[in-house]
C-alpha positions as CSV (number, residue, x, y, z in Angstrom):
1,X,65.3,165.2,49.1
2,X,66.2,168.2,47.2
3,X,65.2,171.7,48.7
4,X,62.5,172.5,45.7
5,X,60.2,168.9,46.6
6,X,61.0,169.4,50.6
7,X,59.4,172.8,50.1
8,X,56.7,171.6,48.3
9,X,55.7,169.2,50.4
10,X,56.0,171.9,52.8
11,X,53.6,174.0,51.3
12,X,50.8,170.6,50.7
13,X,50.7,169.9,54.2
14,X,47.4,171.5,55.3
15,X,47.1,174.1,58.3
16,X,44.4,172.6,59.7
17,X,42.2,169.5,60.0
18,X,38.6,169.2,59.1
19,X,36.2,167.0,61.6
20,X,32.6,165.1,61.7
21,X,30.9,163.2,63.5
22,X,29.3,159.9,63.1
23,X,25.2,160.5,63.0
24,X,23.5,157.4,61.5
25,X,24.6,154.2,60.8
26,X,22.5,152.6,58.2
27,X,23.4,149.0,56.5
28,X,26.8,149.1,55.1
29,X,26.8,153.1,55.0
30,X,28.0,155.5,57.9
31,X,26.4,158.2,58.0
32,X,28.0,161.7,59.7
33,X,28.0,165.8,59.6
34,X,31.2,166.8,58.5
35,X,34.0,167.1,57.3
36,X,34.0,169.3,54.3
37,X,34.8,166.2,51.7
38,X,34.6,165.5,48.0
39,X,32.9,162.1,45.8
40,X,36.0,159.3,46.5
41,X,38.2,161.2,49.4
42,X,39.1,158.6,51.8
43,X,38.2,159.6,56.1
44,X,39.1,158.0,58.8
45,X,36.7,157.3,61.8
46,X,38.3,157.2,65.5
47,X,36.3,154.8,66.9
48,X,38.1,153.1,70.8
49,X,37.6,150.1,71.0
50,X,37.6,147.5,73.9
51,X,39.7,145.0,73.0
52,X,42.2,146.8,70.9
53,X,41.7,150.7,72.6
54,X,42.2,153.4,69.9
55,X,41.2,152.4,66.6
56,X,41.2,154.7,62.7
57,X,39.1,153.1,60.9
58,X,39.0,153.8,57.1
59,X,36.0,154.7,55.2
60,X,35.7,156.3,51.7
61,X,32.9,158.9,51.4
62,X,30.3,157.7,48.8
63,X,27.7,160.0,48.6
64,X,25.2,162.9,50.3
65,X,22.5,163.6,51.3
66,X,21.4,167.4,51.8
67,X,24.5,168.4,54.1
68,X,25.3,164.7,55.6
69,X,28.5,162.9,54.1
70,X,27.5,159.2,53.6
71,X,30.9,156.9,53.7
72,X,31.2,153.2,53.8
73,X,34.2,151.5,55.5
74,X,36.8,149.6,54.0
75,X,36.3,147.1,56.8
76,X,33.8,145.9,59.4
77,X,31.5,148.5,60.8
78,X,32.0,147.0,64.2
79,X,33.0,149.4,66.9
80,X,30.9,152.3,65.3
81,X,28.7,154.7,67.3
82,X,27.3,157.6,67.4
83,X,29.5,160.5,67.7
84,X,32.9,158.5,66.6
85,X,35.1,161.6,65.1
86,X,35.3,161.7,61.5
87,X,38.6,163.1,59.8
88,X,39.0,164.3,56.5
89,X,41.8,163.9,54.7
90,X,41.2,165.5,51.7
91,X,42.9,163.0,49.4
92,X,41.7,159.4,47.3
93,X,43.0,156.1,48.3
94,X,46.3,155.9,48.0
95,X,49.0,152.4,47.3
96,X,52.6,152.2,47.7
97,X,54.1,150.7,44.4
98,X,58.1,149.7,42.8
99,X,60.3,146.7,41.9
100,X,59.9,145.9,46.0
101,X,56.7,144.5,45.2
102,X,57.2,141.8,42.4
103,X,56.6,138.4,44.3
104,X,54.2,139.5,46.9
105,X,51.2,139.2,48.0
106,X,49.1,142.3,48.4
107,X,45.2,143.1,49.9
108,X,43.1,145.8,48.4
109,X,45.1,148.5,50.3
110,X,48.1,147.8,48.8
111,X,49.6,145.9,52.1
112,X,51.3,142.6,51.7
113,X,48.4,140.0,53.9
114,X,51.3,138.1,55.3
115,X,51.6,140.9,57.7
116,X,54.7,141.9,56.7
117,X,56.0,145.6,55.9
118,X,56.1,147.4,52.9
119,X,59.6,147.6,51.8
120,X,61.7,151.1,51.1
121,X,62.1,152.5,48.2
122,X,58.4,152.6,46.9
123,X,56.0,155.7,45.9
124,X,52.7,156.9,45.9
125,X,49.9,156.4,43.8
126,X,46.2,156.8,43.4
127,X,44.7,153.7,42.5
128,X,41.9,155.9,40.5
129,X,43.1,156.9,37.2
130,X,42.3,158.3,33.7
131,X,42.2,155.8,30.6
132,X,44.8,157.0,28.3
133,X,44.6,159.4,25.8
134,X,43.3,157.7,22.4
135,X,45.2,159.4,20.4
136,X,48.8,158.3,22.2
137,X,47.7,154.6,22.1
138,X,50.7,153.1,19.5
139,X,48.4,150.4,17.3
140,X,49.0,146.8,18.1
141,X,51.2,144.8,16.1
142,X,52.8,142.4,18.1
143,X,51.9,139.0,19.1
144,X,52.0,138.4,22.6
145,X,53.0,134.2,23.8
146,X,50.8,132.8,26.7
147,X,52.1,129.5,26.2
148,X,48.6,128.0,25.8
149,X,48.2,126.3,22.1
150,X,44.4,126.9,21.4
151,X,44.8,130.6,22.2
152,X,48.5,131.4,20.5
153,X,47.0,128.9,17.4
154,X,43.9,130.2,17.1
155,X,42.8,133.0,19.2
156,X,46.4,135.0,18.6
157,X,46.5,137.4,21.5
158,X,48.6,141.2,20.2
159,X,50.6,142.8,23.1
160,X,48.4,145.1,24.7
161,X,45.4,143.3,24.1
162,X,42.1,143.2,26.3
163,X,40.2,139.8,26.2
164,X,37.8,138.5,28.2
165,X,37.2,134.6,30.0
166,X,33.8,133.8,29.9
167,X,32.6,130.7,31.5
168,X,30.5,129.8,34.2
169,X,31.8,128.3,38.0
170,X,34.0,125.6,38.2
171,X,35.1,125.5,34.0
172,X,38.6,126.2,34.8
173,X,38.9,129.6,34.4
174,X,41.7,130.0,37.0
175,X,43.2,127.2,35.8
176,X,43.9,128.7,32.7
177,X,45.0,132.3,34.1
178,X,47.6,129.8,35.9
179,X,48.4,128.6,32.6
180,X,48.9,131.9,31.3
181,X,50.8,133.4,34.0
182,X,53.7,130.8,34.3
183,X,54.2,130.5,30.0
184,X,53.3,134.3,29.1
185,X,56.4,135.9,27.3
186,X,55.2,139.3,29.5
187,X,57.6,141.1,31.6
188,X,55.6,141.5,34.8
189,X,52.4,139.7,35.5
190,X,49.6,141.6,38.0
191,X,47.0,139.3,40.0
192,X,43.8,140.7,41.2
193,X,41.8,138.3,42.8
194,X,38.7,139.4,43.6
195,X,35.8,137.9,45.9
196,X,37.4,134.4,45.6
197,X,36.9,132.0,48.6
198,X,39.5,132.1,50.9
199,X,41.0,128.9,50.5
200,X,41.1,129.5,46.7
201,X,44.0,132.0,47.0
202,X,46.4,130.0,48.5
203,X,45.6,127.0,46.0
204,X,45.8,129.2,43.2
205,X,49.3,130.4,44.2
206,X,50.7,127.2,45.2
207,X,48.7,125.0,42.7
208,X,47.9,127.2,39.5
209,X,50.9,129.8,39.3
210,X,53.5,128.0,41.1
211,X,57.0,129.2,42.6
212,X,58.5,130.1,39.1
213,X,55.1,131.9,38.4
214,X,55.4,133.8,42.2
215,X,58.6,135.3,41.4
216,X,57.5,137.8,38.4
217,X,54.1,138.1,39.5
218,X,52.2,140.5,42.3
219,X,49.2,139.5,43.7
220,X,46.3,141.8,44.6
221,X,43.7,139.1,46.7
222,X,40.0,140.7,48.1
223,X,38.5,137.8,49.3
224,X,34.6,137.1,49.3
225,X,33.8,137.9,52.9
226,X,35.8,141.6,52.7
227,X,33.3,144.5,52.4
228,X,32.2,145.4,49.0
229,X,34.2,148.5,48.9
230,X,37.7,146.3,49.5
231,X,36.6,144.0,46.4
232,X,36.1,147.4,44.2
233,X,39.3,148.8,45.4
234,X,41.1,145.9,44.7
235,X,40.7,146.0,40.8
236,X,41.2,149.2,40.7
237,X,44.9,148.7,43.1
238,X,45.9,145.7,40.7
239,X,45.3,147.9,37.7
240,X,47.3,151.1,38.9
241,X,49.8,148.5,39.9
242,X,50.0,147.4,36.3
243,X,50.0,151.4,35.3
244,X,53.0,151.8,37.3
245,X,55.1,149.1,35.6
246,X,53.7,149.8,32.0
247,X,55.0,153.8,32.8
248,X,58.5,152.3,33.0
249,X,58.3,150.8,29.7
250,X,57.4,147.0,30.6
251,X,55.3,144.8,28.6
252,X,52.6,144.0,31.6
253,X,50.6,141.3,31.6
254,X,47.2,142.0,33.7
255,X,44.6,139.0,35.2
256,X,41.4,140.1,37.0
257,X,39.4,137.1,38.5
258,X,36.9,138.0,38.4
259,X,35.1,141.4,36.6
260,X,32.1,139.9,37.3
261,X,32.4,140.1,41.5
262,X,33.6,143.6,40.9
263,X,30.5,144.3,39.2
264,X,28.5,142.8,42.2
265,X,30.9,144.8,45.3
266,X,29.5,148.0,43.0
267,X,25.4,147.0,42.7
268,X,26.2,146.7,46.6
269,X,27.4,149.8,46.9
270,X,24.6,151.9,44.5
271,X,22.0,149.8,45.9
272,X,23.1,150.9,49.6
273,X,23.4,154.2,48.3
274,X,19.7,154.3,47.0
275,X,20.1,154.1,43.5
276,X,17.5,152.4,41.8
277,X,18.1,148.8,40.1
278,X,18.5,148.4,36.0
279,X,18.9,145.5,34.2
280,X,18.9,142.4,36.4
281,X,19.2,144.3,39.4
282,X,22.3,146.1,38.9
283,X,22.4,149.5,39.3
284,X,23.6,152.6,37.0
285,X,27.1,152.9,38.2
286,X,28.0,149.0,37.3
287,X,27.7,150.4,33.7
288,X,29.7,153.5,34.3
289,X,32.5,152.0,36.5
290,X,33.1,148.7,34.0
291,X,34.2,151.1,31.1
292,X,36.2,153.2,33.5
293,X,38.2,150.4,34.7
294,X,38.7,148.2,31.4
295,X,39.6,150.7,29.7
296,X,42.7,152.0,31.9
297,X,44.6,148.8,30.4
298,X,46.2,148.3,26.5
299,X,49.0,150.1,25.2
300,X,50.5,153.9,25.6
301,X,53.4,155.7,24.7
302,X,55.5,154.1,27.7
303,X,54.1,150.4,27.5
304,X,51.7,147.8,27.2
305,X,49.0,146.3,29.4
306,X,48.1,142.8,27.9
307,X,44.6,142.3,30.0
308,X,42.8,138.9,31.0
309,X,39.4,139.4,33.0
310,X,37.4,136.6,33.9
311,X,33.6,137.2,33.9
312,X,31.4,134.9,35.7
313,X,28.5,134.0,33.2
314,X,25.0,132.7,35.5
315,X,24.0,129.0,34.0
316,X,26.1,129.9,31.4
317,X,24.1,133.0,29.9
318,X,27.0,134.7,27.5
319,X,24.1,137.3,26.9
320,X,23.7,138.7,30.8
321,X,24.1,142.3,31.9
322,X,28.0,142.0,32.7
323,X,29.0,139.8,30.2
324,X,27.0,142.1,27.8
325,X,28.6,144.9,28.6
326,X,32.3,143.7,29.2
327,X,32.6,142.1,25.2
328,X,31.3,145.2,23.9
329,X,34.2,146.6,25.8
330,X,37.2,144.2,25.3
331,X,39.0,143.4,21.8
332,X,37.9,139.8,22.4
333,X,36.4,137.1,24.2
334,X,37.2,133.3,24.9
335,X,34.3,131.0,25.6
336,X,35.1,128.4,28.1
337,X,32.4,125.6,27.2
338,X,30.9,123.1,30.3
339,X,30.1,120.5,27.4
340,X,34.1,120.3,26.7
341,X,35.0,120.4,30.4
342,X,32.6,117.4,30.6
343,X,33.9,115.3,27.7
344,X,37.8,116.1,29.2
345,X,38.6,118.7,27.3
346,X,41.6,120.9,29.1
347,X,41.8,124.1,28.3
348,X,37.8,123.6,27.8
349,X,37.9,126.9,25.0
350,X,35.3,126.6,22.5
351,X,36.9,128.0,19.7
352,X,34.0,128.6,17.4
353,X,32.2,131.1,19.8
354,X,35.7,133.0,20.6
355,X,37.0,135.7,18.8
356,X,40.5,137.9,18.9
357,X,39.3,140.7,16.9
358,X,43.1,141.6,16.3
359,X,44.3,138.2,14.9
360,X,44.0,139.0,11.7
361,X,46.2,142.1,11.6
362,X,49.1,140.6,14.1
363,X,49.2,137.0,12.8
364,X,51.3,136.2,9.2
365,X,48.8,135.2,6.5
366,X,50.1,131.5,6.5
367,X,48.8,131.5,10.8
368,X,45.4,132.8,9.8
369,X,44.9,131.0,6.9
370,X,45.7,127.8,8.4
371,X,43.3,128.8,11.7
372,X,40.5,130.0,9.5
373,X,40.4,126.4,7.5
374,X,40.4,124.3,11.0
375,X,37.8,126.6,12.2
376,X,35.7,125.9,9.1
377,X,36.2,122.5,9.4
378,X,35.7,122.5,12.8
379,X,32.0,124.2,12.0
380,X,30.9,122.1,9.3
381,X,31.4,119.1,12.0
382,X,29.7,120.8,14.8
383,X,26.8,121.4,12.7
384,X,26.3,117.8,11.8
385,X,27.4,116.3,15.2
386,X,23.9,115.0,15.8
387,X,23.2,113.8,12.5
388,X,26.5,112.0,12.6
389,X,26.1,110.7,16.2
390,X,22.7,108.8,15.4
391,X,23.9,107.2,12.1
392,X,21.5,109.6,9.9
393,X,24.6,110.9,7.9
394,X,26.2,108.6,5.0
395,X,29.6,108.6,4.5
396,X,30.2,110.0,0.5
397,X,27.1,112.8,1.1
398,X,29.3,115.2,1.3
399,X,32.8,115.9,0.7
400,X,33.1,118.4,3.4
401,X,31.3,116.6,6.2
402,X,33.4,113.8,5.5
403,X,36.6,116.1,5.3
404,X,35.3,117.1,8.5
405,X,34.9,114.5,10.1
406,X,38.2,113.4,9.3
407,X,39.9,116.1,10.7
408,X,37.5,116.2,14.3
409,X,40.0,113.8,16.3
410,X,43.1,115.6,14.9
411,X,41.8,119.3,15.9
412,X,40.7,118.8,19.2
413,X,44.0,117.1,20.4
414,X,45.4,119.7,18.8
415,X,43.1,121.7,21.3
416,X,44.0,120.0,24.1
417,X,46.8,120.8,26.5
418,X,48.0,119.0,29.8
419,X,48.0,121.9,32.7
420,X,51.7,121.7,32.9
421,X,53.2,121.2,29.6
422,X,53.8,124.6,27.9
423,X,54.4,124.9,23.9
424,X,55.8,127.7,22.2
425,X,54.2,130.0,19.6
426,X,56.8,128.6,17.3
427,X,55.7,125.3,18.2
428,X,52.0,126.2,17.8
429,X,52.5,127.4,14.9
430,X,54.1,125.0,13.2
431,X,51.4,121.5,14.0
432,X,48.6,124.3,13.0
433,X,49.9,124.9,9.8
434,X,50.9,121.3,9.2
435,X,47.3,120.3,10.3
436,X,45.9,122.8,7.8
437,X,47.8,121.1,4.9
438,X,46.9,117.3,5.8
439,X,49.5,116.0,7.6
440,X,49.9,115.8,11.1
């Protein structure tokens, strides 16, 4: 270490320590007087316990009231009485990150769950962080692969992009981030799965992202029985994780499953705190923190951050609170539609109630021209499915229905894709475009 950091870090290291103790303990929040802290600086609470002896439990300070520092734990709140000593530490949460890291398996903390330990080599970062400047955002104009035909075909995705999977439970939403994650032309993909089951993350690395996927992938997993502050601080990990790498000049490639449970770890957090409930129960701060975290992702003047987030829609409501909020956000959403899923269609992507709002300005003419008539087509048959179903429609009526119907059978296998068969944009490409003329 050269002399000028060594005494820099010289000079940081504080003189003396600032304490608490714990007062109340109320619900998920601690409550204690002292230390001297600010909104977000992490503490840790010396709590002995019987089993293990000497314990530091970490807790991030959330709130006040009058002169007592409210904090919540980033794990259990067992072992935690009155008078437990409360350091300050005067800094956020903190994450080791570097090259070390590609291939693991990380919890909200930034610690690989295996148990292992961190490698050498990495470097410290805050996992909060500032979205960046708009005015050093290069435009997008490239087209980004994810190796899935009814989103490279018609749904183009620009590197850099931020789109949104909406769908609601069991559609195959994670299926399809699998998809994406092993046939995406991205450099570096980041996981964050958050409030999964726990059996889901092991099926989804073995099952849906596979070895090849594992090895240019790190995995950020806050499972559904963590506390709600470990399934906020996981997004936010994952996404300075993805920071890192897009500072070095890589093309990342970002998947949160899903924004949704983040959105529920924070109304459990405001509503602990006493803020009132807003639209559907969730508080304030949900609308404050979704904006703050989306829009850390996209492209800078190092990089790109090519973003996925899954939102969780309830009985498939695309006009709830989150999912509201989150499309007015992203620069796109894909529908994933239970009717489809029923009738066997995989990726089930209804393609008429998606949009990529940059398709037009990444794809070539020929590429949008080609999805805009199979959309249309597409349409016009959707519109007279019933009629056409119960024999009411007459073949001859109209030239377009009948064109339409004509066409159904050959757009939605184009539409389909078996989980494990990727296709190239090329490829994409190409059937679209020799759909859209009449041949196939």
């Amino acid at each position: 270490m050269k002399a000028v950091d060594l005494l820099k870090h010289i000079t940081e290291v504080p003189t003396f320590k600032k304490f608490g103790r714990v007062s109340r303990v109320v619900g998920l929040m601690i409550e204690s007087h002292g230390p001297a802290s600010s909104i977000g600086d992490v503490c840790k609470i010396h709590v002995q316990s019987t089993t293990q002896g000497h314990q530091e439990i970490l807790a991030e300070v959330v709130g006040f009231k009058d002169e007592i520092v409210v904090l919540m734990p980033f794990t259990s709140l067992k072992d935690i009485a009155i008078g437990c000593l409360v350091e300050g530490t005067n800094k956020a949460l903190e994450i080791q990150v570097g090259d070390e890291l590609i291939g693991k398996i990380l919890d909200s903390m930034g610690r690989p769950i295996d148990g292992s330990i961190l490698p050498k080599g990495l470097i410290s970062v805050q996992t909060e962080g500032e979205p960046p400047n708009p005015l050093t955002r290069p435009p997008i104009n490239e087209t980004l692969e994810v190796g899935v035909k009814a989103i490279d075909g018609m749904l183009t995705v620009g590197n850099g992009q931020r789109i949104g999977i909406f769908a609601g439970s069991g559609v195959g939403k994670s299926t399809l981030l699998g998809m994406i994650a092993r046939n995406t032309k991205a450099d570096l993909n980041v996981i964050a799965l958050i409030g999964e089951r726990g059996r889901e993350v092991r099926e989804f690395i073995e099952r849906d992202l596979g070895p090849e996927g594992l090895k240019r992938s790190i995995i950020v997993a806050a499972t559904s029985d963590q506390p709600a502050l470990m399934r906020i601080k996981g997004a936010f990990t994952a996404t300075a994780i993805a920071e890192h790498f897009r500072a070095q000049g890589l093309n990342v490639m970002l998947m949160m499953d899903s924004v949704t449970r983040v959105a529920m770890a924070q109304r459990e957090v405001g509503l602990a705190t006493g803020e009132p409930p807003a639209q559907k129960g969730y508080t304030p701060s949900v609308f404050a923190i979704l904006p703050k975290l989306l829009e850390r992702t996209g492209t800078n003047e190092h990089g790109s951050i090519t973003a996925f987030y899954t939102v969780l829609v309830d009985g498939d409501d695309m006009n709830e609170p989150i999912a509201d909020t989150v499309r007015g956000i992203l620069d796109g959403h894909i529908v994933l539609d239970r009717n489809l899923a029923n009738k066997g269609q995989y990726p089930a992507i209804n393609v008429l109630k998606s949009v990529s709002r940059l398709m037009n300005h990444i794809a070539t003419p020929e590429h949008v021209a080609a999805a805009t008539k199979l959309r249309e087509l597409y349409y016009t048959y959707a519109k007279n499915e019933d009629l056409i179903n119960i024999g009411a429609y007459k073949r001859g009526s109209s030239a377009e229905v009948d064109l339409a119907i004509q066409y159904e059978p050959l757009i939605t296998n184009f539409l389909k894709q078996g989980f494990m068969d990727p296709v190239s944009m090329e490829q994409t490409v190409n059937e679209l475009t020799t759909l859209a003329r009449g041949g196939m």
